[in-house]
LUMPA-995642 format. One record per residue (C-alpha): residue in three letters; residue number from 1; x, y, z. Coordinates in nm, 3 decimals, padded with zeros to 5 digits, m for minus. Layout:
N
@type = ALA&seq = NUM&X = X&Y = Y&Z = Z
...
This chain:
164
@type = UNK&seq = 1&X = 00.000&Y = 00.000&Z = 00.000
@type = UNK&seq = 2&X = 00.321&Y = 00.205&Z = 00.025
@type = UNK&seq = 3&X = 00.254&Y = 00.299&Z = m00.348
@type = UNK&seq = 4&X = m00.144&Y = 00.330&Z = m00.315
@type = UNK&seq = 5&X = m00.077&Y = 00.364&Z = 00.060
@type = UNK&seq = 6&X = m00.141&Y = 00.638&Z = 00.259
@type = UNK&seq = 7&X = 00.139&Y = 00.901&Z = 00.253
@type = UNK&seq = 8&X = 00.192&Y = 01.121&Z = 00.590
@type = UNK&seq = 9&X = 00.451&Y = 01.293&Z = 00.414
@type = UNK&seq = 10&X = 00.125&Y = 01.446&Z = 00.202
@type = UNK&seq = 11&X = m00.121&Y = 01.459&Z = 00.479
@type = UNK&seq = 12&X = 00.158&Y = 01.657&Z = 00.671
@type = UNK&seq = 13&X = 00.222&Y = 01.882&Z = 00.354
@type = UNK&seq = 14&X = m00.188&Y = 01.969&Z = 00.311
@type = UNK&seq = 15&X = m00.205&Y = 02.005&Z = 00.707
@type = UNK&seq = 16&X = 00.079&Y = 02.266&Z = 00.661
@type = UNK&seq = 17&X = m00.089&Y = 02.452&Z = 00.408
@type = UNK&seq = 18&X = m00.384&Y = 02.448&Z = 00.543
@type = UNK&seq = 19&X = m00.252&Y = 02.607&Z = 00.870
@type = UNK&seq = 20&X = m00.042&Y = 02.888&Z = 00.665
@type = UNK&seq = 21&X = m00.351&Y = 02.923&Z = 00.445
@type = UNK&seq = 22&X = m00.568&Y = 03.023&Z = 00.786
@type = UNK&seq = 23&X = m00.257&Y = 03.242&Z = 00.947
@type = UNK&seq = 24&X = m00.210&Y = 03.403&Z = 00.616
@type = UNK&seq = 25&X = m00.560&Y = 03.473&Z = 00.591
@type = UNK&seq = 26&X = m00.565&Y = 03.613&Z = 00.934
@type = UNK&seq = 27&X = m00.271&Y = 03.763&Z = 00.963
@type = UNK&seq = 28&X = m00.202&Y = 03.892&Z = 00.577
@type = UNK&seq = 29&X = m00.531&Y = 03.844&Z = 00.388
@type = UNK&seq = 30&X = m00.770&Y = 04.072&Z = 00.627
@type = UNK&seq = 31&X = m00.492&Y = 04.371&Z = 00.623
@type = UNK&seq = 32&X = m00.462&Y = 04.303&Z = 00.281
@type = UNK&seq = 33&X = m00.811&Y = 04.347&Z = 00.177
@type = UNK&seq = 34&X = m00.816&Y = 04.688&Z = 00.413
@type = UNK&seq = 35&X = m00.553&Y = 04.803&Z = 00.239
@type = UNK&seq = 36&X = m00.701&Y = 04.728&Z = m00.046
@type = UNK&seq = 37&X = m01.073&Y = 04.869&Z = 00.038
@type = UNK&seq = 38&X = m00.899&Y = 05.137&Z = 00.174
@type = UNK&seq = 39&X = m00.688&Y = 05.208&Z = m00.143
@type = UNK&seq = 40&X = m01.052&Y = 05.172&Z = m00.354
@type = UNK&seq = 41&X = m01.211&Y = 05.455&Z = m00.129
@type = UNK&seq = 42&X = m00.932&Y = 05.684&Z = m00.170
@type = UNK&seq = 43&X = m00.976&Y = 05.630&Z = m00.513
@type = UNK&seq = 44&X = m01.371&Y = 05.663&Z = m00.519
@type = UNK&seq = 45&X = m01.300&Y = 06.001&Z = m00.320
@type = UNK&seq = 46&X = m01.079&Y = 06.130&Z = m00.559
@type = UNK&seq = 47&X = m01.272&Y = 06.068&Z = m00.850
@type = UNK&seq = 48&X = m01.565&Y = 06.233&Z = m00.668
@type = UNK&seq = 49&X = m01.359&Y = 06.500&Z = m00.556
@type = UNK&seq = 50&X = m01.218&Y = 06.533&Z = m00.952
@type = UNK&seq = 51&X = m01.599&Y = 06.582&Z = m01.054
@type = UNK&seq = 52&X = m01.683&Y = 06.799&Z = m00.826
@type = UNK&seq = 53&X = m01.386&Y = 06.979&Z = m00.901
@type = UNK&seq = 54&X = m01.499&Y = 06.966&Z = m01.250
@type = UNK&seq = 55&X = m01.835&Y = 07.094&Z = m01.208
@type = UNK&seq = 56&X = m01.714&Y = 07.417&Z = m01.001
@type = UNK&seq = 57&X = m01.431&Y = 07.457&Z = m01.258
@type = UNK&seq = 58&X = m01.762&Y = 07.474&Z = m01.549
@type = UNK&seq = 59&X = m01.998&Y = 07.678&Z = m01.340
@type = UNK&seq = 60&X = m01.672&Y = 07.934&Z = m01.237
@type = UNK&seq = 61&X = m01.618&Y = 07.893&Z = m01.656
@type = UNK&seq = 62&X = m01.991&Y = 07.982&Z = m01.691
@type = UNK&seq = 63&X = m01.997&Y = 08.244&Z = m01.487
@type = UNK&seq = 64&X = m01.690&Y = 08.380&Z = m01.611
@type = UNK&seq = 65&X = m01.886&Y = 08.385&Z = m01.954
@type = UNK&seq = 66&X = m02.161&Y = 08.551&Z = m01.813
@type = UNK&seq = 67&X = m01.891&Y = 08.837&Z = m01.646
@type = UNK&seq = 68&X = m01.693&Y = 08.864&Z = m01.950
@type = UNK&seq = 69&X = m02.082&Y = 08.941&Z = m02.187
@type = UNK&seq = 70&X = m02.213&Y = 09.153&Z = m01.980
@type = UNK&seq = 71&X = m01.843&Y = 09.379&Z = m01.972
@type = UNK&seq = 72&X = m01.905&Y = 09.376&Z = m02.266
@type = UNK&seq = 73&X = m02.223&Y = 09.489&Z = m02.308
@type = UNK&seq = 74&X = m02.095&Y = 09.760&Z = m02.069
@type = UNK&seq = 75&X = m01.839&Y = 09.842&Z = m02.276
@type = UNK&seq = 76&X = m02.060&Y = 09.925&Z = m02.576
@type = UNK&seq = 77&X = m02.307&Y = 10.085&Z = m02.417
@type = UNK&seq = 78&X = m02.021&Y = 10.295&Z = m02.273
@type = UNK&seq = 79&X = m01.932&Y = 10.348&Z = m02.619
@type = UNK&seq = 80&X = m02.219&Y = 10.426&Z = m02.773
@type = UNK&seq = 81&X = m02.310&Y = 10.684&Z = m02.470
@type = UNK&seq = 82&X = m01.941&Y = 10.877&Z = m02.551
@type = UNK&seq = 83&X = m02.068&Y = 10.890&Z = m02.906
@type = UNK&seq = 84&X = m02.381&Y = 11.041&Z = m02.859
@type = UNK&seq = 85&X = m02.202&Y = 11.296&Z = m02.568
@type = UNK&seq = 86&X = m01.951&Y = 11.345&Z = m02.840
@type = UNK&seq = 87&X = m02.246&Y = 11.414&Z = m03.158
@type = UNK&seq = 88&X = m02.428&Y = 11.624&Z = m02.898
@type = UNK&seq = 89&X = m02.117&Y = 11.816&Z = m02.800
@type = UNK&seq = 90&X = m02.020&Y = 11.847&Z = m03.198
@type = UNK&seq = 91&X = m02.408&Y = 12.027&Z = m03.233
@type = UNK&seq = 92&X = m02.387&Y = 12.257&Z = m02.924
@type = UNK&seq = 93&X = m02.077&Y = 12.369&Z = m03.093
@type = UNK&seq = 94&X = m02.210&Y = 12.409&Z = m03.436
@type = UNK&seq = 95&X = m02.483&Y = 12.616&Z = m03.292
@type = UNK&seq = 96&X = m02.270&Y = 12.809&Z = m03.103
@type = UNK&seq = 97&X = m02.066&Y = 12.896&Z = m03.382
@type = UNK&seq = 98&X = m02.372&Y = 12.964&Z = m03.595
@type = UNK&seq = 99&X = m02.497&Y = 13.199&Z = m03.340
@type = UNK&seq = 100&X = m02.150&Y = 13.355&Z = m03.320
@type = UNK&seq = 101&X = m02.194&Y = 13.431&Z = m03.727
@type = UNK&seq = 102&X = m02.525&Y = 13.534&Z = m03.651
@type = UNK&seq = 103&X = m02.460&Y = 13.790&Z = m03.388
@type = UNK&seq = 104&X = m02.136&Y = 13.957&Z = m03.632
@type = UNK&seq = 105&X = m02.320&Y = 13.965&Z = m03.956
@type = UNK&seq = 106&X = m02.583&Y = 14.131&Z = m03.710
@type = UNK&seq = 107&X = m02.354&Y = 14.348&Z = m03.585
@type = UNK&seq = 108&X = m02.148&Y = 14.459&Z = m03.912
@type = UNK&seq = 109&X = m02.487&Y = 14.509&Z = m04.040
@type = UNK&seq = 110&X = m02.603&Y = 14.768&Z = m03.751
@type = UNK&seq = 111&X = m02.216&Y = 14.909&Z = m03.766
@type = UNK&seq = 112&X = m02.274&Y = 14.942&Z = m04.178
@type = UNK&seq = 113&X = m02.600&Y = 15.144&Z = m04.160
@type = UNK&seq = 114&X = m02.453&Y = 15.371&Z = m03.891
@type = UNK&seq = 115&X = m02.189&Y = 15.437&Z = m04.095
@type = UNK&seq = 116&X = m02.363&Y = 15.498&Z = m04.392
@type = UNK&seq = 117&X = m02.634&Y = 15.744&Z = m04.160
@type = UNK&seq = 118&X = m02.315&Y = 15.943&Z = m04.071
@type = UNK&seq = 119&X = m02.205&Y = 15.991&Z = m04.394
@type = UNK&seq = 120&X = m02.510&Y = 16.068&Z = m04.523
@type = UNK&seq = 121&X = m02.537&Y = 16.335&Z = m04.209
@type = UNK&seq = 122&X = m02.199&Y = 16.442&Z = m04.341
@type = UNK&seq = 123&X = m02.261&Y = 16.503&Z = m04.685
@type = UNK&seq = 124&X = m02.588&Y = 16.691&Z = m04.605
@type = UNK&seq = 125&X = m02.353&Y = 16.930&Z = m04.432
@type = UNK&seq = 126&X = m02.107&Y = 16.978&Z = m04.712
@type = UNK&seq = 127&X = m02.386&Y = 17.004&Z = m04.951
@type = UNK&seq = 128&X = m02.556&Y = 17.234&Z = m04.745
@type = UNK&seq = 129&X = m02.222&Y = 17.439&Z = m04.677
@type = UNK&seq = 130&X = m02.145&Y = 17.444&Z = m05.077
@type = UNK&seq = 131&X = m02.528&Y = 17.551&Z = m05.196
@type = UNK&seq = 132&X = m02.512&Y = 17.824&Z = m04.957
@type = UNK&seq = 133&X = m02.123&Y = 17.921&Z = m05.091
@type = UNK&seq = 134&X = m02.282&Y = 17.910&Z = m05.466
@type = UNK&seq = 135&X = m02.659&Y = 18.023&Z = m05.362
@type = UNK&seq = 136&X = m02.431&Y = 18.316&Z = m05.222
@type = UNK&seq = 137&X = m02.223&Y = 18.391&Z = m05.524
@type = UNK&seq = 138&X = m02.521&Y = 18.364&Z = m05.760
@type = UNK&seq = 139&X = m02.723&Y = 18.598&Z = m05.637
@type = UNK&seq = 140&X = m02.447&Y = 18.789&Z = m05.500
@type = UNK&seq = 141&X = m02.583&Y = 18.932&Z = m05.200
@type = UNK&seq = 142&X = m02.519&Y = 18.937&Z = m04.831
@type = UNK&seq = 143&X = m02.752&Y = 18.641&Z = m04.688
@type = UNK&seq = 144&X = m02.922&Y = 18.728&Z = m04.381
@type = UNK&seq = 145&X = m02.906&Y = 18.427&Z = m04.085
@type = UNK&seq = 146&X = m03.256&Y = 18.407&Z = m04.114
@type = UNK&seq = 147&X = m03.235&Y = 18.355&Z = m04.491
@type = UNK&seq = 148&X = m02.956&Y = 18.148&Z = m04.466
@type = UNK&seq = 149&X = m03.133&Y = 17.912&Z = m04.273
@type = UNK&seq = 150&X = m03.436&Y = 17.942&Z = m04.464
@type = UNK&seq = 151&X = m03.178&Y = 17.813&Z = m04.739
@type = UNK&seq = 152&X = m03.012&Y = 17.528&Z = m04.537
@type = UNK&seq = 153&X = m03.370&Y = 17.377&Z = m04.422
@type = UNK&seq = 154&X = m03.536&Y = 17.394&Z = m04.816
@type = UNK&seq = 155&X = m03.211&Y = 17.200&Z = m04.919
@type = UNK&seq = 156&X = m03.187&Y = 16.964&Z = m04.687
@type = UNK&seq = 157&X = m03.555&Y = 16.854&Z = m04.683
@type = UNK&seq = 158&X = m03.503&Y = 16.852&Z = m05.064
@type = UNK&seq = 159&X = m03.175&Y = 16.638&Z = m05.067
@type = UNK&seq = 160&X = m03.321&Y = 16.383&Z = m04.773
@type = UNK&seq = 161&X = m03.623&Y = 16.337&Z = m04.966
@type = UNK&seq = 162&X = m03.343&Y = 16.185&Z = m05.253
@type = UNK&seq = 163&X = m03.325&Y = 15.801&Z = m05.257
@type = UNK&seq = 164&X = m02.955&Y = 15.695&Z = m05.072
């Protein structure tokens, strides 16, 4: 039976690794597996912790977005308001330079007929002074004051009533 016989040798062998199957399982397999569970919730946590991250890192993108439109938006209404401030300023200016033109045409106007009033005055005078010099030769006589001015009035009234 030695060759179909039972072999201690093997029992011994299967009773050994039995017994360091059972020590290794309490002694290596249990920290094992909590190292291992362990290691698998770390790793759950940080791919939770990676979305999350993810999903703050789009909504902070979004709302960046959201920042960056309306500055713009700003920014062109900003621009369009300094253009219409600027168009506005550009009429006040025209219309104060048209009133400007307004008020010295008006003014070279009023300075032109006051000239022209004093001339006239003026050459009434000298007209007056040469028809009495020639009024005084032609009928070559002493003229009175009172005739004189008789003489001054007529040709006056006569040379005003002439179209200027």
């Amino acid at each position: 039976m030695e060759s179909l016989g039972f072999n201690a040798t093997l029992l011994a062998q299967m009773f050994n690794f039995l017994v360091l199957l059972i020590l290794l399982r309490a002694v290596a397999y249990k920290p094992f597996m909590n190292m291992l569970e362990k290691r698998r919730e770390l790793i759950e946590s940080s791919i939770a912790a990676a979305e999350e991250d993810k999903k703050q890192a789009e909504q902070m993108r979004a709302a960046l977005q959201a920042e960056l439109q309306r500055s713009r938006e700003q920014a062109a209404e900003l621009m369009a308001r300094a253009t219409k401030n600027a168009e506005e300023q550009a009429q006040q200016i025209i219309e104060a330079a048209k009133a400007e033109a307004a008020r010295v045409k008006d003014s070279a106007l009023a300075e032109i007929q006051r000239e022209k009033e004093k001339a006239v005055a003026e050459l009434r005078d000298q007209v007056a002074t040469l028809s009495i010099l020639v009024a005084g030769k032609i009928i070559d006589q002493k003229l009175t004051d009172d005739i004189h001015k008789d003489l001054v009035n007529k040709f006056v009234k006569e040379a005003g009533d002439l179209p200027c």
